[in-house]
MOPAC internal coordinates of N, CA, C and O (Angstrom, degrees):
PM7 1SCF
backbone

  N    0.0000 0     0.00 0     0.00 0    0    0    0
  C    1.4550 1     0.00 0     0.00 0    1    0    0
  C    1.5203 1   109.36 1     0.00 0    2    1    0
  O    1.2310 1   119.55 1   -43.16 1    3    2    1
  N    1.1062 1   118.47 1   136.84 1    3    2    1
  C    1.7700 1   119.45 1  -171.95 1    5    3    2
  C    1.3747 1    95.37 1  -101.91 1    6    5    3
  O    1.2310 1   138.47 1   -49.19 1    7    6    5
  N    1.4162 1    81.80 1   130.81 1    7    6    5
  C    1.6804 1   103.73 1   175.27 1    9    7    6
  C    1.4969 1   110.12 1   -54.46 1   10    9    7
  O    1.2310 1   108.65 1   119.51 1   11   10    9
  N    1.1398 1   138.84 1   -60.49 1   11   10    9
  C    1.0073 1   136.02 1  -158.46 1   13   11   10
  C    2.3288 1   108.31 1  -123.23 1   14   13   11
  O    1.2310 1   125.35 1   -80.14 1   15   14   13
  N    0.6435 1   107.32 1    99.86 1   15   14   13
  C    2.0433 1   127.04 1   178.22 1   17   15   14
  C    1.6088 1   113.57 1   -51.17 1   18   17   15
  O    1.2310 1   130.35 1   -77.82 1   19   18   17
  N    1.1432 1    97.64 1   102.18 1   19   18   17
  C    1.4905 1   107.37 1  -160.67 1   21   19   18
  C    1.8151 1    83.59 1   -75.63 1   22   21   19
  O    1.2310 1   129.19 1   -34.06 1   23   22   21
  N    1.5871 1    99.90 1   145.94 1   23   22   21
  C    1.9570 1   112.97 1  -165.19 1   25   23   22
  C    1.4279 1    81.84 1  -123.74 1   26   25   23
  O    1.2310 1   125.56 1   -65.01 1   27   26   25
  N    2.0436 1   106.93 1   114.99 1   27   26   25
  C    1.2285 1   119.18 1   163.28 1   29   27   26
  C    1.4766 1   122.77 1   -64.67 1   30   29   27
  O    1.2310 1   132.54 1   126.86 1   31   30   29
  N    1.6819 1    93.37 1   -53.14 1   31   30   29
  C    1.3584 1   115.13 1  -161.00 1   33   31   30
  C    1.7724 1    97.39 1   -98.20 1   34   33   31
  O    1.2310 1   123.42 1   -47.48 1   35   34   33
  N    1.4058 1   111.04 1   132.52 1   35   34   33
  C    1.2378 1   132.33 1  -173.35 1   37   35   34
  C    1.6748 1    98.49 1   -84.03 1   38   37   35
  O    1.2310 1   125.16 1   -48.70 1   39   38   37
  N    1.5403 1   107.70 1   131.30 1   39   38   37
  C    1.4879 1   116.33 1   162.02 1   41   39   38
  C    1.5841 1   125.36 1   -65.99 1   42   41   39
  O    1.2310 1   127.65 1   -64.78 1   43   42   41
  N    1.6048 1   102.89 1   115.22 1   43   42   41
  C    1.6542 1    95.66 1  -170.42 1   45   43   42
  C    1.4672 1   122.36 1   -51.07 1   46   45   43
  O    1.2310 1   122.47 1   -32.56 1   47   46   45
  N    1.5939 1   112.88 1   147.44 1   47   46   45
  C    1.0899 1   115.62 1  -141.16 1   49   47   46
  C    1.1699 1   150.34 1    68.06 1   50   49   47
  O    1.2310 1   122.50 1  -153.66 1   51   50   49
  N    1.3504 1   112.81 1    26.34 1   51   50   49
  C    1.2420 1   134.27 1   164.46 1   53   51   50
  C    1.4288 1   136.59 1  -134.13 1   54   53   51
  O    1.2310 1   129.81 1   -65.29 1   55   54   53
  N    1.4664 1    98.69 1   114.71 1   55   54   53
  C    1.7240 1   114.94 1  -153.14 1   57   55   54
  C    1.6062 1    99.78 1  -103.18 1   58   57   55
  O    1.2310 1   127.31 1   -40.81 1   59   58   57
  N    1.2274 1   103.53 1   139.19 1   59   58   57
  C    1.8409 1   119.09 1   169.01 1   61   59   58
  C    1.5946 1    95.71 1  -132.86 1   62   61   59
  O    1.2310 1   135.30 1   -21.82 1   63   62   61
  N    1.7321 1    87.99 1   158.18 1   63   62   61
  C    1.4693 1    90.05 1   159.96 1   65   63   62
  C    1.6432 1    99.84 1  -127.60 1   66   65   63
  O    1.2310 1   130.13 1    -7.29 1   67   66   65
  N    1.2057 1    98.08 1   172.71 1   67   66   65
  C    1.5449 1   122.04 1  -150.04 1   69   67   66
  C    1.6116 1   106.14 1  -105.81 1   70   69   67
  O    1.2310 1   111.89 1   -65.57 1   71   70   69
  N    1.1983 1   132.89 1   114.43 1   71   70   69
  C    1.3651 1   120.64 1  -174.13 1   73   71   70
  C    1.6896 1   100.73 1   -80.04 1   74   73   71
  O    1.2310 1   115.29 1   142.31 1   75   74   73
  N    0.9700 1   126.54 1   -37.69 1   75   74   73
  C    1.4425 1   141.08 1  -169.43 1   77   75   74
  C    1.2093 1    95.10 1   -56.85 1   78   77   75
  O    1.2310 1   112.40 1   133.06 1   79   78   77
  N    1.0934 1   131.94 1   -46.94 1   79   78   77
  C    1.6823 1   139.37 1  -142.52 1   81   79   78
  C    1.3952 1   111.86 1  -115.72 1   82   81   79
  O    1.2310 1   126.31 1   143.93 1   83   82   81
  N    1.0628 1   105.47 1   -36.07 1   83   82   81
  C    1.6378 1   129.23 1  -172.13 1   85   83   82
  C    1.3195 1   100.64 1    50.11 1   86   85   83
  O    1.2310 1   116.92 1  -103.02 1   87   86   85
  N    1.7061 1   123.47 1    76.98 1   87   86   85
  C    0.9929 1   146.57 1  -154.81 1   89   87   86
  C    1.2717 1   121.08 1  -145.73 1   90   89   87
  O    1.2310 1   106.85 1    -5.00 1   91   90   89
  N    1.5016 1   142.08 1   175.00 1   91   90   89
  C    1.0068 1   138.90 1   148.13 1   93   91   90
  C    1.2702 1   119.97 1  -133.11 1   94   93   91
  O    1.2310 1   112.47 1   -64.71 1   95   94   93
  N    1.2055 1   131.82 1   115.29 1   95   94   93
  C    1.3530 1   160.14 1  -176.26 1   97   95   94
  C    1.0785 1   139.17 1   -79.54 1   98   97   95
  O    1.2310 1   112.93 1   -82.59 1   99   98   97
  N    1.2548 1   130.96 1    97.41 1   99   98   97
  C    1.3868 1   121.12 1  -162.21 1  101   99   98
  C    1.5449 1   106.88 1   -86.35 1  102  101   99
  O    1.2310 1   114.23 1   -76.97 1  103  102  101
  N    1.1670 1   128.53 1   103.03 1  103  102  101
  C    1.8197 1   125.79 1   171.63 1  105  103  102
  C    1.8294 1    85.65 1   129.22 1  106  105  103
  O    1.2310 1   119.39 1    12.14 1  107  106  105
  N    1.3483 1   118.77 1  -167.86 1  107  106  105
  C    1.4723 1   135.84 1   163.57 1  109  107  106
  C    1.1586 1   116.95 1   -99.26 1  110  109  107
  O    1.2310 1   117.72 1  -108.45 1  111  110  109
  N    1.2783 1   121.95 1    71.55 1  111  110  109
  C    1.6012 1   132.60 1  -168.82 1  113  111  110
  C    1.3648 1   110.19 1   -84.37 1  114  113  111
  O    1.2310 1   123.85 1   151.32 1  115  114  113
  N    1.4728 1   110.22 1   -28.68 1  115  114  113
  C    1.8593 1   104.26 1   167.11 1  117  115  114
  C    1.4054 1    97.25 1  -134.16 1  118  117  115
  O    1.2310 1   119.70 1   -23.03 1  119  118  117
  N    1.5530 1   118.18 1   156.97 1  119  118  117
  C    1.2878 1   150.87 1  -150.59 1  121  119  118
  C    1.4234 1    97.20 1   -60.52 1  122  121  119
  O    1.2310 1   128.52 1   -14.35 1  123  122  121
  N    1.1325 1   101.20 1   165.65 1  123  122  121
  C    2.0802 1   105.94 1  -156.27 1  125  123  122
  C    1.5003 1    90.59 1   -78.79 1  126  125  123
  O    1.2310 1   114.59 1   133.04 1  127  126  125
  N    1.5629 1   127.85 1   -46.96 1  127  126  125
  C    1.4029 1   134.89 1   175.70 1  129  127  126
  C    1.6906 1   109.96 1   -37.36 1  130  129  127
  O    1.2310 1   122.76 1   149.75 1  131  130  129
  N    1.2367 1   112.31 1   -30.25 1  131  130  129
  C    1.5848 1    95.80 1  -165.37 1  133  131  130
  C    2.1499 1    98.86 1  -115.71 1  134  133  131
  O    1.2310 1   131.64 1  -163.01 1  135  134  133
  N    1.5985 1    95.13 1    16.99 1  135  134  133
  C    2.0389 1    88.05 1   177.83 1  137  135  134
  C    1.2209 1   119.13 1  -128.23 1  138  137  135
  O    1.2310 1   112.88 1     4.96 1  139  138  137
  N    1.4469 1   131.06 1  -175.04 1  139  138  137
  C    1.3399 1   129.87 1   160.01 1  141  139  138
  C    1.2639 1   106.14 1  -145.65 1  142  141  139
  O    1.2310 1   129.86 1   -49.80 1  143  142  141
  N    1.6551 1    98.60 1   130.20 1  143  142  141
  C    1.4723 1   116.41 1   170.98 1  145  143  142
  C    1.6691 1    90.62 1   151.76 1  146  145  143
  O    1.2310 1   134.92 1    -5.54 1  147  146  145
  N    1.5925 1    88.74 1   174.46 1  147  146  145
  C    1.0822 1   127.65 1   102.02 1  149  147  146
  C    1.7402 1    79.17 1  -129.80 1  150  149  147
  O    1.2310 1   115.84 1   -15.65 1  151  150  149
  N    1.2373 1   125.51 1   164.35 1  151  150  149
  C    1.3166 1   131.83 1   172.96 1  153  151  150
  C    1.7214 1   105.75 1  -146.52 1  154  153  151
  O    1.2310 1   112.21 1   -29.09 1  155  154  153
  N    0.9450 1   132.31 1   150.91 1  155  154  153
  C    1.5668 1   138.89 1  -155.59 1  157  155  154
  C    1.8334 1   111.03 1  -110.79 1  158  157  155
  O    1.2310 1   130.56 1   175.81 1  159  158  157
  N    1.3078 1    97.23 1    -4.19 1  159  158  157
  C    1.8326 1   102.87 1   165.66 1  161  159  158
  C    1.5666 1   107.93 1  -163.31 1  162  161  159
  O    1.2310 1   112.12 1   -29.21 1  163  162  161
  N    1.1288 1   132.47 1   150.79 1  163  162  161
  C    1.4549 1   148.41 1   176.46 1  165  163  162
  C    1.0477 1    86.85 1   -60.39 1  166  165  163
  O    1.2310 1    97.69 1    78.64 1  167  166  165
  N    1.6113 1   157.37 1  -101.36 1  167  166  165
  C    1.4825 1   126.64 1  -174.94 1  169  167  166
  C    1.4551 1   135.37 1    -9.90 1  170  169  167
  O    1.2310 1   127.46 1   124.65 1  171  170  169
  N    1.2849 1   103.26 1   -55.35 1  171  170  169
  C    1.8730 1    89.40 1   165.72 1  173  171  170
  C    1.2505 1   115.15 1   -75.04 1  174  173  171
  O    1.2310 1   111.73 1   114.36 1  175  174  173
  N    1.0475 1   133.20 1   -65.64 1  175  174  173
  C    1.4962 1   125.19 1   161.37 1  177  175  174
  C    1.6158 1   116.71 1    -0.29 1  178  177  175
  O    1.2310 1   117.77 1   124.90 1  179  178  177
  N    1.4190 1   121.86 1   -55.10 1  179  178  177
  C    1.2427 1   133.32 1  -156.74 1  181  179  178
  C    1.8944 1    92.19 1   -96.21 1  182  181  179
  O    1.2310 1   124.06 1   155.52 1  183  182  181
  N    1.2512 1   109.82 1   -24.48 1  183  182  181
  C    1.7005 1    96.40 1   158.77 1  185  183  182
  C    1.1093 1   132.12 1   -89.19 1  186  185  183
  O    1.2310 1   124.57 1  -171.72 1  187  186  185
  N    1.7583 1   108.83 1     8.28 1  187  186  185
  C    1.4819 1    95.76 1  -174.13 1  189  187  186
  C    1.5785 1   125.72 1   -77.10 1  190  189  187
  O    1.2310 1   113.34 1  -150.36 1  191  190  189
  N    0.7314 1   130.20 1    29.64 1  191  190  189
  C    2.0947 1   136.34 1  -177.08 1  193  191  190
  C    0.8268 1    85.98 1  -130.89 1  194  193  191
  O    1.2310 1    96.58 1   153.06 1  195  194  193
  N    1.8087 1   159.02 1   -26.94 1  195  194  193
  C    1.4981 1   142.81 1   178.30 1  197  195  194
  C    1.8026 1    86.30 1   -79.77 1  198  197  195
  O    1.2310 1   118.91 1   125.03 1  199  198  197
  N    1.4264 1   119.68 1   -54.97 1  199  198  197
  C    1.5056 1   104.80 1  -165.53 1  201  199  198
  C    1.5867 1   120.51 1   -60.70 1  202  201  199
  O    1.2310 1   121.92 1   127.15 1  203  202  201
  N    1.4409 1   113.93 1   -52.85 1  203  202  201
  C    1.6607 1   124.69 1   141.17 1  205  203  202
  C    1.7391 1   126.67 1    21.65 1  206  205  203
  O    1.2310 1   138.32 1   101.56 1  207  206  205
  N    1.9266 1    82.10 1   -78.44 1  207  206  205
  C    1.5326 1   108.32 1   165.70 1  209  207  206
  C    1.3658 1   134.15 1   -64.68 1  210  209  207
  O    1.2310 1   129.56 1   146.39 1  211  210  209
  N    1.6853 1    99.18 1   -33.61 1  211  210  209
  C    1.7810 1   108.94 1  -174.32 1  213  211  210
  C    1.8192 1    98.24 1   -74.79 1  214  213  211
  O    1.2310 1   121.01 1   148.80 1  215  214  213
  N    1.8318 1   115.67 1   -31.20 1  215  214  213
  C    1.2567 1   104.78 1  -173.62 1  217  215  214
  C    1.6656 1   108.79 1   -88.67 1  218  217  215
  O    1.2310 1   120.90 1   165.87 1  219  218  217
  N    0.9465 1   115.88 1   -14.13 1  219  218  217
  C    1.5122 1   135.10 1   178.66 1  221  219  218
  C    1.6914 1   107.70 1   -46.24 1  222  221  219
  O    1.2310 1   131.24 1   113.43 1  223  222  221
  N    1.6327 1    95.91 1   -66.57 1  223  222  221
  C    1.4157 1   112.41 1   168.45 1  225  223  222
  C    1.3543 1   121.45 1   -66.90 1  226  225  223
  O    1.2310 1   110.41 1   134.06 1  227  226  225
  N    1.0804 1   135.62 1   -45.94 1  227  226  225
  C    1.6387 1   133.98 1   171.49 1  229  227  226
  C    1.2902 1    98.38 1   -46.21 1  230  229  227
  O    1.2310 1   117.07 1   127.79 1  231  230  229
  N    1.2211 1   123.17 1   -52.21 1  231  230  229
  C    1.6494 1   118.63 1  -176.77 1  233  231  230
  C    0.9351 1   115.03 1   -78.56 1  234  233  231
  O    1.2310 1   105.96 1   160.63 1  235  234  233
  N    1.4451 1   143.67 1   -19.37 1  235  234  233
  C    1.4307 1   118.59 1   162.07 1  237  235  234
  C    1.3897 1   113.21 1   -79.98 1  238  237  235
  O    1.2310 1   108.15 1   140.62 1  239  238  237
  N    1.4148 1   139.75 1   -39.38 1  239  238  237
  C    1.3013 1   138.01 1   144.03 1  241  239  238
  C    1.3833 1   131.75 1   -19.02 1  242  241  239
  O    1.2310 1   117.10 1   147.42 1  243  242  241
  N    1.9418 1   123.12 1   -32.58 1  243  242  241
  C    1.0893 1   110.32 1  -148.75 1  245  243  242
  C    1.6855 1    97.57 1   -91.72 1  246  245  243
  O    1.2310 1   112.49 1   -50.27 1  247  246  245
  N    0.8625 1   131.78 1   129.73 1  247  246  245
  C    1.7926 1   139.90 1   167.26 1  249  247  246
  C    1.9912 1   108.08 1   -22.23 1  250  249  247
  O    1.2310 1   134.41 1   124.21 1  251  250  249
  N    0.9736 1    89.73 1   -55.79 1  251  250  249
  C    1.7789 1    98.66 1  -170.33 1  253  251  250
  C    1.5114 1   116.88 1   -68.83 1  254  253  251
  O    1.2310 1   124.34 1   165.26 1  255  254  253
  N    1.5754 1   109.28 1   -14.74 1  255  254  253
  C    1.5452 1   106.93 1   159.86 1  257  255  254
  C    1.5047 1   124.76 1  -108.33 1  258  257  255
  O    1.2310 1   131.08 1  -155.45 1  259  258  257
  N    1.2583 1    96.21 1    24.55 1  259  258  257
  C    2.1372 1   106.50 1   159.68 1  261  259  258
  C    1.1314 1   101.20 1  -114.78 1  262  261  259
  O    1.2310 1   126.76 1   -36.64 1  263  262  261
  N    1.6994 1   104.61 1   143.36 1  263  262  261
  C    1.1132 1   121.72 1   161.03 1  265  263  262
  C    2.3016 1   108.25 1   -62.28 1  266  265  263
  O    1.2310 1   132.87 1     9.94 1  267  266  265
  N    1.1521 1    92.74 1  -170.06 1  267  266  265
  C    1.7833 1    95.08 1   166.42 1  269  267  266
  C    0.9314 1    95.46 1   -95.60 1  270  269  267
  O    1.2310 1   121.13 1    -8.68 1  271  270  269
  N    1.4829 1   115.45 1   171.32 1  271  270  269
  C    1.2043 1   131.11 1  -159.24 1  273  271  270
  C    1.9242 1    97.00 1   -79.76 1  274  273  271
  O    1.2310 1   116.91 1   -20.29 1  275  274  273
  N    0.8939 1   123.48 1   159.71 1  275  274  273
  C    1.3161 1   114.66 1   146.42 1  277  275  274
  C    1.9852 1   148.00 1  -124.58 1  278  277  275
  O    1.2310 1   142.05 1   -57.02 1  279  278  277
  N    1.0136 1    74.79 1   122.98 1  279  278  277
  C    1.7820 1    89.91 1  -167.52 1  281  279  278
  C    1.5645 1   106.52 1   -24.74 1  282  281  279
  O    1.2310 1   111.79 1   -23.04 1  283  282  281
  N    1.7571 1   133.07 1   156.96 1  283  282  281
  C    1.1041 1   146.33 1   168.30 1  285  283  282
  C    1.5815 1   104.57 1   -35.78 1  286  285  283
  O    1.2310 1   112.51 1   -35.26 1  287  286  285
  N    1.6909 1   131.73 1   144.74 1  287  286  285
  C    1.2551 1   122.77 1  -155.83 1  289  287  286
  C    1.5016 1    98.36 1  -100.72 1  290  289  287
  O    1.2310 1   115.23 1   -56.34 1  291  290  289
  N    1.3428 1   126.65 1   123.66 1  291  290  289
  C    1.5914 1   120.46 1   178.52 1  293  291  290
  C    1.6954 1   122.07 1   -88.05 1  294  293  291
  O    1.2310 1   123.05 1   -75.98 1  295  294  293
  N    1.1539 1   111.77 1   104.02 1  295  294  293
  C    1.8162 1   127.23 1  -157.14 1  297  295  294
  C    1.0871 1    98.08 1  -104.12 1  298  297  295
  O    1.2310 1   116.75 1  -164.59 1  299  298  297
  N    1.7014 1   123.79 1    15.41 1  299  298  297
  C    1.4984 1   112.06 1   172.53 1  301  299  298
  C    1.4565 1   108.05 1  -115.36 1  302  301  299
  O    1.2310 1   120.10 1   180.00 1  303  302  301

């Protein structure tokens, strides 16, 4: 018995977009590895690679996900 029930058919109202396709999809029409969402309207769906980017950048920006810098490495 599988632990967990792989869901062909997408619950209406529920939009992904498709990295493969560069698409937007209504249901899970390609494999969870290649989408994003679940998203709650084809408008968000269709922003998700602008949103992606906006969190992309906050996180490389944000202080609390760098280490310190680190000093020249001493090999002697």
């Amino acid at each position: 018995m599988a632990l967990f029930k792989k869901r062909t058919v997408g619950k209406p109202g529920e939009w992904y977009y498709c990295l493969v396709h560069k698409k937007v999809e209504e249901g899970p029409e390609c494999p969870a590895k290649d989408r994003f969402g679940p998203y709650t309207s084809r408008q968000e769906a269709q922003q998700a690679m602008d949103l992606a980017r906006e969190r992309n950048l906050e996180w490389e920006n944000d202080p609390r996900w760098h280490d310190a810098q680190a000093g020249p490495a001493d090999d002697a």
